[in-house]
C-alpha positions in Angstrom: -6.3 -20.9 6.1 -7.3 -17.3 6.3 -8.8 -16.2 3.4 -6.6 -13.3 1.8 -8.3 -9.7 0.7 -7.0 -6.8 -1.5 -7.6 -3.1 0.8 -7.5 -0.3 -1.7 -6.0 2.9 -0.6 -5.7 6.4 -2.1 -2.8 7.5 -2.1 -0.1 10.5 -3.2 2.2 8.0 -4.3 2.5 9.6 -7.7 5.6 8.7 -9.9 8.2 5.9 -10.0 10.5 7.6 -7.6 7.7 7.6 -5.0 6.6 4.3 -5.5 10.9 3.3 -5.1 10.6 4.9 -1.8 7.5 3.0 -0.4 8.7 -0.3 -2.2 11.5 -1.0 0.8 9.3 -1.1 3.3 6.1 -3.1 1.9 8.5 -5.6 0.5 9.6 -6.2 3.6 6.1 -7.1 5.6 6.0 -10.4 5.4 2.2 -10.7 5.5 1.8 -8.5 2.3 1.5 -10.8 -0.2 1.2 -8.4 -3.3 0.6 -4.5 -4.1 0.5 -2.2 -6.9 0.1 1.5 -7.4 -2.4 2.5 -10.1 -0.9 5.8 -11.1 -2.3 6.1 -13.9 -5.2 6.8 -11.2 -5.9 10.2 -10.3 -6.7 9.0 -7.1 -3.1 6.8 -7.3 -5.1 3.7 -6.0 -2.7 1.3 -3.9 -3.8 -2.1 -3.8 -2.9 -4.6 -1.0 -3.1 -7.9 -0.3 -2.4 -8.6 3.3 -4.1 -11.8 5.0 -3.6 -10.3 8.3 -2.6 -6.8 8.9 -5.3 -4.0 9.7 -5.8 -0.7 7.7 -4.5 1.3 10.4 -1.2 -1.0 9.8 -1.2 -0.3 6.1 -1.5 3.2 6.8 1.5 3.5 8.7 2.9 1.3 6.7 2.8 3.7 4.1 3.3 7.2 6.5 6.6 6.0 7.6 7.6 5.8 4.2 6.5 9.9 4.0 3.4 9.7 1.9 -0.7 9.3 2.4 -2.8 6.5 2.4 -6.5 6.8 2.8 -8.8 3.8 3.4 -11.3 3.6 -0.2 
């Protein structure tokens, strides 16, 4: 079994309504196995945990949904 691992991103994710709009689309990768926004974070710190998927995947992930994500 692959060990899982949390990738931190900062983000511009930086209300509920923004977080509503990426929700859709990370609920739906199957290998993401939890997330949360810190918005309390100025830096709006997403945290992943993905057993398999690269952080150019996230990224995009996260892009398609219209905001940033940058690797921490």
């Amino acid at each position: 079994m692959t060990k899982m691992g949390t990738i931190k991103f900062k983000t511009n994710i930086n209300c509920i309504g923004c977080a509503a709009k990426v929700t859709p689309l990370l609920n739906q990768e199957e290998a993401i196995k939890n997330w949360s926004v810190d918005m309390a974070n100025p830096q709006k710190i997403l945290s992943i945990e993905s057993d398999s998927l690269s952080d150019n995947e996230l990224v995009q992930i996260v892009k398609e949904a219209g905001f940033k994500a940058e690797k921490l």
